[in-house]
N, C-alpha and C positions, 0 to 999 in steps of 0.2 A: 582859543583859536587864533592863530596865525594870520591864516588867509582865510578866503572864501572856503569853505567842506575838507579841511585841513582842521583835524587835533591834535594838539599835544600831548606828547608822553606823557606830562605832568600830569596832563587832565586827564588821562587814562587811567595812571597809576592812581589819583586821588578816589577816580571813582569805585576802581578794585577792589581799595582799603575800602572805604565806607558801607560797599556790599559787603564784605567779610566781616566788619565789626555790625551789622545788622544780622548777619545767619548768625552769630556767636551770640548777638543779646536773643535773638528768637529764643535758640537751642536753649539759653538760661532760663528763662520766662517759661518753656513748654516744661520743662524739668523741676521748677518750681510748683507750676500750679497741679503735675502728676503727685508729687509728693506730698501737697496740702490734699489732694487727694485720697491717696492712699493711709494720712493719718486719719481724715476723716472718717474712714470706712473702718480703720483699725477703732478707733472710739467708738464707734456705734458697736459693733461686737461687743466689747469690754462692759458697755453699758449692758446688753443685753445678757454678757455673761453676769455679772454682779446683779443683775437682777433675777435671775433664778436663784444663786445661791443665796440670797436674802428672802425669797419667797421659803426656799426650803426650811431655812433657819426658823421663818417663824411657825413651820409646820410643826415642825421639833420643839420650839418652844412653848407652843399653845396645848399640849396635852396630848391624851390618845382620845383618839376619835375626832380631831380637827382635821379639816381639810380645807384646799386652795385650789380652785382652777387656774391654772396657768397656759394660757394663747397666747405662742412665738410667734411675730411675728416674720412676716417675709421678704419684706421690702428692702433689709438691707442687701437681699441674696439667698443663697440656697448658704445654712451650716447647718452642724450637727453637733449636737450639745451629750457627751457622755456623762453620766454620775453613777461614782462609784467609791464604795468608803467613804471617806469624809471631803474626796478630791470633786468637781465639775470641771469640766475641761470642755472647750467650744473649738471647731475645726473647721475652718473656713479660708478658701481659696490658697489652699499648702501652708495653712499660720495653724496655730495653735494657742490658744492661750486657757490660763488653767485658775483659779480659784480657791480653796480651802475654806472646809464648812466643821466647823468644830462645837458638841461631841456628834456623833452621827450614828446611828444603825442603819446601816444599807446593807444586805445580804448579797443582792443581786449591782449586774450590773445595767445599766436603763442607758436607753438611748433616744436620744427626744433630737425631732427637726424641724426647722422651721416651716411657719404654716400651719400647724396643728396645734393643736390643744392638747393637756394633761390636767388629770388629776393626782391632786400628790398629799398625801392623808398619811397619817399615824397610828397602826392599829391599834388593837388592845397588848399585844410584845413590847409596844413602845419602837417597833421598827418602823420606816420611811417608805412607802410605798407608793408608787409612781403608776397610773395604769391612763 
């Protein structure tokens, strides 16, 4: 300041820059912690995908006439988990991600959603059965 209720250009201009380089860290920081978001949320799916197809595996593996109750949970969201052939694929908010379950007998194809429960058993065919 110059005088009495007199500022300077300088001091105007300095303060512009400094509000501008504050909206620019904000925007980095808000974009930041969306994206540590959004991994997070992609890791929890993947977990929950790989965890079916390791429950089916050992359905497969344990003989005919074993079974496994399997409760999806709902907290991470609303998905929906397809199995079909030897693929499980999970489908959550426009992503997709998919799995490989080897050797497998799946006939049909199943569709399981979060919140619910299944049973998933091995008849005496030696197929995979999900109800």
């Amino acid at each position: 300041m110059d005088e009495k209720g007199f500022i300077s250009i300088e001091y105007l201009f300095s303060i512009f820059i400094i509000i501008i380089i504050a909206i620019g860290l904000l925007f980095f920081i808000f974009n930041s912690i969306e994206s540590s978001s959004n991994i997070e949320n992609n890791v929890k799916h993947r977990l929950i995908l790989d965890y079916v197809a390791n429950v089916i595996s050992q359905v497969n593996a344990n003989g005919k006439g074993y079974s496994i109750y399997l409760n999806l949970d709902s907290r991470p969201g609303f998905y929906e988990i397809t199995v079909e052939k030897n693929k499980v694929t999970i489908d959550f908010s426009n992503k997709k991600g998919e799995s490989i379950v080897l050797p497998l007998k799946i006939d049909s194809q199943y569709k399981l959603y979060s919140g619910k429960g299944y049973w998933i058993s091995k008849n005496d065919d030696g197929k995979i059965v999900i109800s």
